[in-house]
TORDRENTOR-318058 format. One record per residue (C-alpha): residue number from 0; residue in one letter; z, y negated, x negated. Coordinates in Angstrom, 3 decimals. Each point is the difference from the previous one (the first is absolute). Last residue first. Layout:
N
REC   num   residuo          z          y          x
REC   NUM         a          Z          Y          X
...
% end
This chain:
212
REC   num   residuo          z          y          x
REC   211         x    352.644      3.749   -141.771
REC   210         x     -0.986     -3.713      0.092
REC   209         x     -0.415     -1.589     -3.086
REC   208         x      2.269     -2.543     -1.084
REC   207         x     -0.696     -3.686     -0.297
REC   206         x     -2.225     -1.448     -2.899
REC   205         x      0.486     -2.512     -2.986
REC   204         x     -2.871      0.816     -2.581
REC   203         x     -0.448     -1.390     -3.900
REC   202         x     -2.305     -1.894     -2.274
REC   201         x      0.805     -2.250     -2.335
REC   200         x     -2.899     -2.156     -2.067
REC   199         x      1.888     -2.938      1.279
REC   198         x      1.787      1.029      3.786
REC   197         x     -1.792      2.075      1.993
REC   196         x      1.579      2.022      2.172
REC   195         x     -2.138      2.373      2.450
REC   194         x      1.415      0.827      3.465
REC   193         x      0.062      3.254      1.726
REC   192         x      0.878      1.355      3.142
REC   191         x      1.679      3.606      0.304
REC   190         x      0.634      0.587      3.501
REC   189         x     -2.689      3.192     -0.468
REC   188         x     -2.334     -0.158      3.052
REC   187         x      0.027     -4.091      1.039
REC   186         x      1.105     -0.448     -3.867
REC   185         x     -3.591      1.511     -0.978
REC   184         x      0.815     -0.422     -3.934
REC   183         x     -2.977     -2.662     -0.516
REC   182         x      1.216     -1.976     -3.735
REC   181         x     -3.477      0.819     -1.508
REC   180         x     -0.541     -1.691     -3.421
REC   179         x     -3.077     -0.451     -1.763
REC   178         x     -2.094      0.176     -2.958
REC   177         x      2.171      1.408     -2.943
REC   176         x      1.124      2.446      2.750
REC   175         x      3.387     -0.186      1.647
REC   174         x      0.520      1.698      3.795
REC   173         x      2.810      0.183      1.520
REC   172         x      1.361      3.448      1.511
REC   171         x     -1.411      2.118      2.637
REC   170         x     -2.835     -2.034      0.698
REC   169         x     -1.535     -2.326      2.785
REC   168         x     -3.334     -1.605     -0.263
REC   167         x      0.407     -3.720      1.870
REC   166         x      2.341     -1.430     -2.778
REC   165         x     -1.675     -2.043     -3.032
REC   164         x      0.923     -1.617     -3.329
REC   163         x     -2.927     -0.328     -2.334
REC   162         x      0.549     -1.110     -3.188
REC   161         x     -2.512     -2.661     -0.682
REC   160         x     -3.608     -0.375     -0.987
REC   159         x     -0.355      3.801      0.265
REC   158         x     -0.710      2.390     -2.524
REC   157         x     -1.653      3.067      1.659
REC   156         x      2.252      3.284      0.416
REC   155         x     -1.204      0.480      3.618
REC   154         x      0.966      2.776      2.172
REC   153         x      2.572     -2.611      1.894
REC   152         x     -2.931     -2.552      0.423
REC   151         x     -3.050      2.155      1.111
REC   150         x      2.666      2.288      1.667
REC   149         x      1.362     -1.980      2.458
REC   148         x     -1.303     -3.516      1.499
REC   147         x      1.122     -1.656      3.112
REC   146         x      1.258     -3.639     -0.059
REC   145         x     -1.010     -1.172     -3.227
REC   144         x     -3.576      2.321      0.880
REC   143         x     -0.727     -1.827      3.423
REC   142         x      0.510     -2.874     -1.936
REC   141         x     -2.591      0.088     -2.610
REC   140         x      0.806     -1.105     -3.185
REC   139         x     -2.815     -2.578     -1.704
REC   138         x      2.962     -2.377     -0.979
REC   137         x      2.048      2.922     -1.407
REC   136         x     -2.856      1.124     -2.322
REC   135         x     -1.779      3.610      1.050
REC   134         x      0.758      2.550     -2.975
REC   133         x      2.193      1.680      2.345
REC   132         x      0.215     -0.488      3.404
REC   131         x      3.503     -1.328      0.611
REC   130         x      3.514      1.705      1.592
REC   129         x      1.339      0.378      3.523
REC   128         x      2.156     -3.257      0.518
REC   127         x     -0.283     -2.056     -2.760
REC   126         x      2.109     -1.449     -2.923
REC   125         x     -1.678     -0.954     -3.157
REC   124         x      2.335     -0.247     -3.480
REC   123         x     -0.524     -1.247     -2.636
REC   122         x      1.320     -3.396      0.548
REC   121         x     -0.011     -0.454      4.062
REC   120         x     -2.581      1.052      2.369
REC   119         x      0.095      0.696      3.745
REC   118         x     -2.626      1.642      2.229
REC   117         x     -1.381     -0.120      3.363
REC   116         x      2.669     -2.577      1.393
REC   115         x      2.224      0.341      3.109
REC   114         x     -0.395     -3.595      1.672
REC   113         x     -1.949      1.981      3.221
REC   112         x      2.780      2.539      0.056
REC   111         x      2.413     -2.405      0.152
REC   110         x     -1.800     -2.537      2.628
REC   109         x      0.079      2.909      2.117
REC   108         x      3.663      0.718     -0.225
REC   107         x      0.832     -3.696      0.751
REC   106         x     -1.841     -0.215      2.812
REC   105         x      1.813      2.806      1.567
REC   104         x     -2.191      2.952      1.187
REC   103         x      0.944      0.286      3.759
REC   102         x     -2.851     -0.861      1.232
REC   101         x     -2.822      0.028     -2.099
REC   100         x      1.271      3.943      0.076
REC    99         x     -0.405      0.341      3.337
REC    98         x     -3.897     -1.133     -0.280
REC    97         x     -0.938      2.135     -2.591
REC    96         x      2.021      3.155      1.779
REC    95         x     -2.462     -1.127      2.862
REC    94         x     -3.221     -0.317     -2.323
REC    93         x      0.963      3.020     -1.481
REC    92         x     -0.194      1.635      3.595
REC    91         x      3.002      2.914      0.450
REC    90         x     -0.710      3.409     -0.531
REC    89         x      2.279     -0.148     -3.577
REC    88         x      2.501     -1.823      1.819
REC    87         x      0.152      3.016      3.150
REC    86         x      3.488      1.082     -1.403
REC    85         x      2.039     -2.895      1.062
REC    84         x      0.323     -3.951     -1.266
REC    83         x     -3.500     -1.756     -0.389
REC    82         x      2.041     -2.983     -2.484
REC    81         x      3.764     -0.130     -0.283
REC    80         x     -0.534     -1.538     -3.487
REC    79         x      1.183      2.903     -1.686
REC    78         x     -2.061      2.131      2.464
REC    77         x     -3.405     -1.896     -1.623
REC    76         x      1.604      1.141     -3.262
REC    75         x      0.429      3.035      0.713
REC    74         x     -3.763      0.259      1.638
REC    73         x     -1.162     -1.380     -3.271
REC    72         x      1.043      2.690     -2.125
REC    71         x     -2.767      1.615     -1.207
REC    70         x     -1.964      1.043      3.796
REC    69         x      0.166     -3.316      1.119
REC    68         x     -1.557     -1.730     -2.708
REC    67         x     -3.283      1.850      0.923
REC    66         x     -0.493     -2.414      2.904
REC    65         x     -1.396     -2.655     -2.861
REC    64         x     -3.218     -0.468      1.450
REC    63         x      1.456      0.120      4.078
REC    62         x      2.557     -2.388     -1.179
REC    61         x     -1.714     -2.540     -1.626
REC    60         x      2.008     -2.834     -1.455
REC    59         x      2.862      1.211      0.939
REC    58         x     -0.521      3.454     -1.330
REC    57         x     -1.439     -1.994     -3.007
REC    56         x      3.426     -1.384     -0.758
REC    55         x      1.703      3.316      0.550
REC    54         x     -2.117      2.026     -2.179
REC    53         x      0.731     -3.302     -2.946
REC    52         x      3.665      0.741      1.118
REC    51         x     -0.200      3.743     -1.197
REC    50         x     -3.063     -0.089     -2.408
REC    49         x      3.132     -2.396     -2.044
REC    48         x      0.148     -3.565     -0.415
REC    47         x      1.987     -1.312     -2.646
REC    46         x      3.649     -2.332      1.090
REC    45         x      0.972     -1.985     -3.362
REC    44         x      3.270     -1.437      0.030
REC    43         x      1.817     -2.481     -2.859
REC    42         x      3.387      1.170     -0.106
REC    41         x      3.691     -1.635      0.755
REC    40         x      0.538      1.380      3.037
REC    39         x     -2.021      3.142      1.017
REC    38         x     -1.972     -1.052      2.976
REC    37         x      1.427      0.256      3.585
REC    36         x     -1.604     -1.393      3.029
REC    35         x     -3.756      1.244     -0.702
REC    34         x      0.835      3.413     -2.396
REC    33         x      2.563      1.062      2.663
REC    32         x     -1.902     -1.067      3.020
REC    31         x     -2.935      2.112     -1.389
REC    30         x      2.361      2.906     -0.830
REC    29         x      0.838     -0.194      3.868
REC    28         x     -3.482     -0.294      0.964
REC    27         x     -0.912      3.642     -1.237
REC    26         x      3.582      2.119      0.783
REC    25         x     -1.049      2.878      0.948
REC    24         x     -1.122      1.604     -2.835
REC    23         x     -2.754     -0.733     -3.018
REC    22         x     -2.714     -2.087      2.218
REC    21         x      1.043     -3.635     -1.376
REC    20         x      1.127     -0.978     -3.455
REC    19         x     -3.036      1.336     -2.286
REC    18         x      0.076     -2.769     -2.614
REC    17         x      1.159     -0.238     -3.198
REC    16         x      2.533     -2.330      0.116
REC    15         x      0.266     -2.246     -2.928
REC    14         x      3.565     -1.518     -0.775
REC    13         x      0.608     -2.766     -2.083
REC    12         x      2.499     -1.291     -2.699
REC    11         x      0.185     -3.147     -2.070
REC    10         x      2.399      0.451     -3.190
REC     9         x      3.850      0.017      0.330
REC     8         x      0.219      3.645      0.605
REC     7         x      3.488      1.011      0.662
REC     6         x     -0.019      0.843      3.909
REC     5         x     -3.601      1.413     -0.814
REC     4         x      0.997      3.743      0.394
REC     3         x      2.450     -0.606      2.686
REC     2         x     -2.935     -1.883      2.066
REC     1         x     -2.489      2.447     -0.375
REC     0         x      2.783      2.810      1.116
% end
């Protein structure tokens, strides 16, 4: 659909990802392989981190500290990888599910999620996983809140140094405030997957159906 819409664009093009591409469904590594082997052609990529890879990044850094990834939808992901296989994974070691995953992770996965940047900006517009703090300047952001915050940012009607465009808190419908844009439709629960169009001081959705 991103590629129909820009067939007839002659300007430059690229595609920001917002993050979030493991722990949804079944299918973890093979949307990694997808995003790896296969970029859009013709478009400039940018890959964000979401709380989702950065939980799987610290699981391998530290398994037994970042255990909790387990319970929000690391375990599919670890199965996606054909890692701890059979109902006793969430009795299983850390350190051992750790270890399994080293494994069989491909390189080429991990050095994705490692590239995946914090936050993107371009014109007026600041792309970002989760949201911002407000009234805190982008260079004194914290991470932890890029990839994680909620209400502080999506309650806030503070003038930002840039339009915000963010997944990570899902709604119904998108989201357009003066201050921020939330393109997060839950595709893994509704099938209806969002992207944001921006094209001059145009701004319009392509998406996919909703599931019944």
């Amino acid at each position: 659909m991103i590629e129909q819409d820009a067939r007839d664009f002659d300007g430059s093009k690229a595609v920001v990802y917002l993050g979030d591409y493991i722990d949804r469904g079944a299918q973890s590594s093979q949307v990694l392989e997808l995003l790896v082997v296969q970029p859009l052609s013709g478009f400039e990529t940018v890959y964000l981190r979401g709380n989702h890879e950065q939980s799987m990044l610290d699981f391998l850094d530290n398994p037994r500290a970042a255990a909790a990834w387990l319970s929000y939808g690391g375990q599919v992901a670890l199965l996606s990888y054909g890692v701890g296989i059979g109902k006793m994974m969430m009795s299983m070691d850390p350190e051992m599910l750790c270890d399994e995953l080293e494994q069989k992770l491909p390189k080429s996965h991990l050095e994705f999620l490692k590239a995946c940047l914090p936050v993107y900006i371009e014109g007026s517009y600041c792309f970002v996983h989760a949201g911002i703090r407000p009234h805190v300047a982008m260079e004194e952001q914290e991470s932890s809140d890029l990839f994680w915050i909620r209400e502080e940012f999506t309650r806030s009607r503070a003038r930002h140094q840039h339009i915000v465009v963010h997944g990570h808190t899902i709604s119904e419908e998108v989201t357009f405030r003066p201050n921020r844009i939330g393109i997060d439709t839950g595709a893994y629960e509704t099938g209806l997957l969002t992207a944001l169009v921006l094209e001059g001081q145009q701004q319009r959705l392509l998406q996919t159906g909703r599931s019944a």
